[in-house]
C-alpha positions in Angstrom: -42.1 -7.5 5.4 -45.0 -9.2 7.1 -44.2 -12.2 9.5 -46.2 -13.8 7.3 -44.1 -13.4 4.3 -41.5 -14.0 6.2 -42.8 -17.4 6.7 -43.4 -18.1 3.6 -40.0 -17.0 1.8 -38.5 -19.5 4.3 -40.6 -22.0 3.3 -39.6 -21.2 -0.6 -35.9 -21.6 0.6 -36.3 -24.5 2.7 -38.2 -26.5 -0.2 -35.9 -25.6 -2.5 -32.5 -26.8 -0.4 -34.6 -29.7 0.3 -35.1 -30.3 -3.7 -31.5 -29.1 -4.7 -28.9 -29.8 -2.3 -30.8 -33.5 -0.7 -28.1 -34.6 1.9 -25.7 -31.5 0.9 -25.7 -30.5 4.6 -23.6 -33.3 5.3 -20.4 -32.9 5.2 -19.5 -36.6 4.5 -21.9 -39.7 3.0 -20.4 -42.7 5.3 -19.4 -45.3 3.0 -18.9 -43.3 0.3 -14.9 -42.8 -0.1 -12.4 -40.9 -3.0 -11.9 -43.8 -6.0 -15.4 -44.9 -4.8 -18.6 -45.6 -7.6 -22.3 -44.5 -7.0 -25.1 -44.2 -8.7 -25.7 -45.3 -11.9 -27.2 -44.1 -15.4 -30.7 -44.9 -16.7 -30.9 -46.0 -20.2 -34.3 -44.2 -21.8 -33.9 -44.4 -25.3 -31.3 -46.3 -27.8 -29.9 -43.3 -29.3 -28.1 -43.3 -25.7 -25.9 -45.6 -26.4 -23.8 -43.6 -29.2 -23.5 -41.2 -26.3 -22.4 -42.9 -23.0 -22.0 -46.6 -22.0 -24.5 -46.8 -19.6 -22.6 -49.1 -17.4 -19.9 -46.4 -17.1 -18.6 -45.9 -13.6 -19.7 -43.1 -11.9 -16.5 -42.0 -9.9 -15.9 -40.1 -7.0 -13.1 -37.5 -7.2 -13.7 -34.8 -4.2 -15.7 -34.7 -1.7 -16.6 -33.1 2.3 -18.7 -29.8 0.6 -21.1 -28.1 1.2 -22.5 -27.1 -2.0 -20.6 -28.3 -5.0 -20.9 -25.7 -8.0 -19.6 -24.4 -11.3 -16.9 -27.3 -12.2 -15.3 -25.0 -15.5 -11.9 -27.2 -17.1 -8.7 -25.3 -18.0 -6.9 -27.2 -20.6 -4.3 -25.5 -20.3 -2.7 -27.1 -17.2 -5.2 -29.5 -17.4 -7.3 -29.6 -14.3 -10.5 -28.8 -13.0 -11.9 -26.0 -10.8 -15.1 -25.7 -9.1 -16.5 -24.0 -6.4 -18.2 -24.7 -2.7 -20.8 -21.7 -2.5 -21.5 -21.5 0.8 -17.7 -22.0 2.3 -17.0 -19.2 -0.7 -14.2 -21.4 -1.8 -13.1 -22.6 -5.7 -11.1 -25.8 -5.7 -8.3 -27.2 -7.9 -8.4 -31.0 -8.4 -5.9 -32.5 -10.5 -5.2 -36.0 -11.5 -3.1 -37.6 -8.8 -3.2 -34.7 -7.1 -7.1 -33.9 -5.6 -8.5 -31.4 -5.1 -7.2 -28.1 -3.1 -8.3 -25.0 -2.6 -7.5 -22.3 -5.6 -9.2 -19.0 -4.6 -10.0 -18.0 -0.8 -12.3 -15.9 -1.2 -13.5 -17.3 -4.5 -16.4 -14.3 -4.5 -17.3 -11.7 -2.0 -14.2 -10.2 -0.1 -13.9 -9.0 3.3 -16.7 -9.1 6.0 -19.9 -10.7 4.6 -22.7 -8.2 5.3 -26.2 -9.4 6.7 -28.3 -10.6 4.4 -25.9 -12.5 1.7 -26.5 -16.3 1.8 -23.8 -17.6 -0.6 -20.6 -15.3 -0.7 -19.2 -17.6 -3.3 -18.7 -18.1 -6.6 -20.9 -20.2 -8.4 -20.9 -21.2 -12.6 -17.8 -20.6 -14.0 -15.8 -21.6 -17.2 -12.7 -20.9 -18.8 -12.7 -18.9 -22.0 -11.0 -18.9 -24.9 -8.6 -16.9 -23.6 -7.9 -18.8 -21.1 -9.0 -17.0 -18.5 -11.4 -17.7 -15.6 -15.0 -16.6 -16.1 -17.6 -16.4 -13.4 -21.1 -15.6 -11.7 -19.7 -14.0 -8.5 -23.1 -14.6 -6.2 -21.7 -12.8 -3.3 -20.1 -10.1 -4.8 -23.3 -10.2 -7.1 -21.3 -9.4 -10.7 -20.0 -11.6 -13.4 -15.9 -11.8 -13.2 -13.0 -12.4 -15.1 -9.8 -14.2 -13.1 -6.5 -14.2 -14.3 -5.6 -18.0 -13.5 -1.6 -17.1 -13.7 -1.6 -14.3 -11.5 -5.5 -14.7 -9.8 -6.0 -11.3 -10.1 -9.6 -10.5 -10.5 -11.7 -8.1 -12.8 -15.7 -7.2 -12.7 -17.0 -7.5 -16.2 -20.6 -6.4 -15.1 -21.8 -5.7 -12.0 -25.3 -3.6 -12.5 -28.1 -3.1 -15.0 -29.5 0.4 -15.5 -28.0 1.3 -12.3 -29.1 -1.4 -10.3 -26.7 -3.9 -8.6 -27.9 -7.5 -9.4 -29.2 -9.4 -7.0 -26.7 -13.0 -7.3 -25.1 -13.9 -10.4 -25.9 -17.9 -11.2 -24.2 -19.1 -14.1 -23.0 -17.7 -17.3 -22.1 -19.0 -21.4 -20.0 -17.4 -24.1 -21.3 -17.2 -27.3 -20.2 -15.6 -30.3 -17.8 -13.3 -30.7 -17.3 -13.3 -26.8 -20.3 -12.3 -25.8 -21.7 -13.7 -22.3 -25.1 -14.6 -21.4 -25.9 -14.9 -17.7 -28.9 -15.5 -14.9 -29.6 -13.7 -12.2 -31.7 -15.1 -9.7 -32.2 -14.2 -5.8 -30.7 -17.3 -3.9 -27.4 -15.7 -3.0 -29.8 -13.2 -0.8 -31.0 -14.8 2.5 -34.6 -13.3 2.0 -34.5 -13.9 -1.7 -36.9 -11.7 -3.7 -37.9 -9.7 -0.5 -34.6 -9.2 0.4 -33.7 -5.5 1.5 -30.6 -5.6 -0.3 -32.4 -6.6 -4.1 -32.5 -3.8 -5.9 -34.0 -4.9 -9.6 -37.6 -6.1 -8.9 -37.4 -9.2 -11.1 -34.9 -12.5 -12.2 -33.4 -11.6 -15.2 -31.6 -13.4 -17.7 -28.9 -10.8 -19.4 -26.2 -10.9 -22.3 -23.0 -8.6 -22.0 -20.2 -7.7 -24.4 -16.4 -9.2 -23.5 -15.1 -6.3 -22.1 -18.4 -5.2 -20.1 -20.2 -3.3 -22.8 -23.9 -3.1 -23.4 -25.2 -5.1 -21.1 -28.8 -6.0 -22.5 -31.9 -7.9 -20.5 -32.9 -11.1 -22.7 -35.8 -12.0 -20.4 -37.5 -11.2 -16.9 -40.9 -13.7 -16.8 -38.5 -16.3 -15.4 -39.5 -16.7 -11.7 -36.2 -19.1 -10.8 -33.8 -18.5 -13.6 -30.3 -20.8 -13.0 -28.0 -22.7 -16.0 -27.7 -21.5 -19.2 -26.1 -23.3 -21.8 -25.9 -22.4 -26.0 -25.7 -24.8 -28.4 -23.2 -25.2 -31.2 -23.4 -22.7 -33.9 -24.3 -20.5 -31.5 -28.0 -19.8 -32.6 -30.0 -21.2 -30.0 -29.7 -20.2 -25.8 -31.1 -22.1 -23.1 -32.5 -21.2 -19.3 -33.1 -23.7 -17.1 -35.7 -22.8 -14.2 -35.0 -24.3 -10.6 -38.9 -23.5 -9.9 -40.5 -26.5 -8.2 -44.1 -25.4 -9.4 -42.3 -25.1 -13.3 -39.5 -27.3 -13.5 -37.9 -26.9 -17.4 -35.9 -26.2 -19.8 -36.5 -23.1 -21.9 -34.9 -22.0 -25.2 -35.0 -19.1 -27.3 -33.8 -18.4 -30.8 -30.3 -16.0 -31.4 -29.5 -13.7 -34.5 -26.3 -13.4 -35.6 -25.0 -10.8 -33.9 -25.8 -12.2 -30.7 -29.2 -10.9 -29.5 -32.2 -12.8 -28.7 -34.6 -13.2 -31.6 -37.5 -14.5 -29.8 -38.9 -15.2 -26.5 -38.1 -17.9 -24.4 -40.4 -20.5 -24.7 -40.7 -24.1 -22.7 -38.1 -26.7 -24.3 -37.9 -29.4 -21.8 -40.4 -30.6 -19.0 -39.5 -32.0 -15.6 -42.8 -31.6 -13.4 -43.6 -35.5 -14.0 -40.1 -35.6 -12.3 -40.6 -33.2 -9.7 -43.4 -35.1 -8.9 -42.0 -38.1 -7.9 -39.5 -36.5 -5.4 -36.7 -37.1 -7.6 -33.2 -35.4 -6.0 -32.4 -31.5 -7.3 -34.0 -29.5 -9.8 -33.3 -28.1 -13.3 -30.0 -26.2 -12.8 -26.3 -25.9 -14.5 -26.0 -27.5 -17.9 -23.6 -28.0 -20.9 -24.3 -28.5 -24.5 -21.9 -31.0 -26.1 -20.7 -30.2 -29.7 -23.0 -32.8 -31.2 -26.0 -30.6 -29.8 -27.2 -32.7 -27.0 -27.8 -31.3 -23.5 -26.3 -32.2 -20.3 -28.4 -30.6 -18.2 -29.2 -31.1 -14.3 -32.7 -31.7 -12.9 -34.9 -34.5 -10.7 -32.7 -37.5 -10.4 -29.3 -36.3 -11.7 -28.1 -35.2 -15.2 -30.4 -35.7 -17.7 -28.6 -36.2 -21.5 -31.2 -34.5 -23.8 -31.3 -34.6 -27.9 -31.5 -31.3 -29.7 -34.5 -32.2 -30.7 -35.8 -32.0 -26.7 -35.8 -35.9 -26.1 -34.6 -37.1 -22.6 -32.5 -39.9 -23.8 -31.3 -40.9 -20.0 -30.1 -39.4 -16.9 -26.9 -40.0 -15.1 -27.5 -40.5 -11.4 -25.1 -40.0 -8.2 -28.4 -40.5 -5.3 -27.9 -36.9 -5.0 -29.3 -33.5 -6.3 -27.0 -32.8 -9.4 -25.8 -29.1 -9.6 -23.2 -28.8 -12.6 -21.3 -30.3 -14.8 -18.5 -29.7 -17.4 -16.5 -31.9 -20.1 -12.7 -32.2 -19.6 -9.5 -34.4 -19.7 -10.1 -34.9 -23.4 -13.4 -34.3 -23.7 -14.8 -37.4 -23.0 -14.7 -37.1 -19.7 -17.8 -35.6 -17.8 -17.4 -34.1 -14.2 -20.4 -33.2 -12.2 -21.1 -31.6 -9.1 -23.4 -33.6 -7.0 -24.2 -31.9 -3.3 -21.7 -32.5 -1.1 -19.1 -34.0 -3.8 -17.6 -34.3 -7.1 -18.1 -37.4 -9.3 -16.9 -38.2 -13.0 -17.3 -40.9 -15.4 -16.3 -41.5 -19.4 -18.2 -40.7 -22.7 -17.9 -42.2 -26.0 -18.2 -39.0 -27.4 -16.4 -35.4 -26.6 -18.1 -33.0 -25.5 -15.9 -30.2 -27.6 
């Protein structure tokens, strides 16, 4: 590698921490305490208001991280986990209990080697087994937890021999199937990074139990949440790209495999362009169809038609977000901390 790619992958990286994380190398906001409101939500469009309140209070639950991620909701025990990345950490908060750390390492174990940036975990959910799944960046697979016993499995860890590069964030869809991105920012020289070993960002589908893992699409430059609507039929990719900041969506058959190519669903470059906080990145689709999905100024709520009906903002770059409690209540991760507020609606 050339100094002068060398320059200008760090460049890449440093614009897109700048973008995503905002103030996410602090470890604390002053003035911004646990119980605390920020932020606010932006009212775009009536049809909002069947949806969220938008005077809800924007809540914060946990904070002091340095990269908030992959908040997933186990109903049974009721409580929320989510991950810090970088620390390679996943939390437990619970209602009057806050949040303390779950899984140490939550990805890669043992020595980090050079070249991995985020040992972590990152998306996660819990399935309808109840069992923990993930996007293990560091160890660079997707992973099933036992949450009784902790003990951890690797659904998937290569494609046609190759070892992915740093699983991002994964959805189940029918009959167990998971669909996942694969992008390079768990690397520290991202797609020039000695240790990538497929030579693009793939977005990939994979059976329960690890069986025929498929590639759905590869043009993606940035490939990061993925979410799946309803009845199952329809997938979407968000792209953390600066220079093509959206949504894309592509069509499923019934037995689970993409039916057509992904194509652009929602656009966020006017948003981009005004320096809004974050980029397009985790999302969830609520049973009604609408999106909650991450991007420029927080997370956006988005009809299934592709409208941006509002945006729920913290101040900071928006990472993830789940529903929980009783599935009214949305949780996001926001930089260095962990915010929630109430919905008219559940999300399940």
């Amino acid at each position: 590698m050339t100094p002068r790619s060398t320059e200008k992958l760090h460049m890449i990286e440093t614009t897109r921490r700048a973008l995503l994380g905002g103030m996410a190398a602090l470890p604390f906001l002053p003035g911004v305490a646990l119980g605390e409101t920020v932020g606010g939500i932006t009212r775009l469009d009536p049809a909002l208001d069947a949806l969220i309140d938008a005077k809800s209070p924007i809540e914060v639950i946990a904070r002091g991280f340095k990269w908030a991620e992959g908040p997933a909701w186990a109903k049974k025990g009721g409580y929320l986990l989510f991950s810090d990345v970088p620390e390679n950490i996943a939390y437990r908060w619970k209602a009057g209990e806050g949040a303390k750390p779950f899984l140490v390492p939550s990805g890669l174990a043992g020595p980090i080697p050079a070249g991995v940036r985020e040992a972590g975990s990152n998306g996660m959910l819990v399935d309808a087994k109840g069992d923990l799944l993930m996007a293990d960046s560091g160890t660079r697979a997707i992973a099933r937890v036992n949450l009784a016993t902790k003990k951890k499995t690797i659904v998937v860890g290569e494609y046609e021999g190759k070892k992915f590069s740093s699983c991002n964030d994964l959805v189940v869809g029918r009959g167990g199937i998971i669909y996942f991105t694969d992008p390079p920012y768990g690397l520290s020289e991202g797609d020039e990074s000695p240790l990538k070993q497929l030579p693009f960002n793939g977005v990939y589908r994979v059976n329960a139990d690890g069986s025929d893992v498929s590639l759905i699409d590869k043009s993606l430059k940035r490939p990061n949440g993925i979410g799946i609507s309803p009845g199952f039929d329809r997938l979407y990719v968000s792209q953390s790209d600066p220079d093509n900041a959206k949504i894309f969506i592509c069509e499923l058959a019934a037995d689970g495999s993409a039916s057509s190519e992904l194509v652009p669903f929602v656009d966020f470059s006017a948003e981009v362009a005004q320096k809004l906080p974050g980029l397009p990145d985790g999302m969830k689709v609520a049973k009604s169809g609408h999106l909650f999905a991450s991007g420029p100024g927080g997370i956006w709520v988005i009809s299934p038609a592709g409208k941006k009906l509002g945006v729920i903002g913290t101040g900071k770059a928006a990472a993830n977000c789940c529903f929980g409690e009783d599935g009214k209540t949305l949780f996001v991760t926001s930089s260095d901390m962990v915010v929630k507020l109430r919905l008219k609606v559940s999300g399940w």
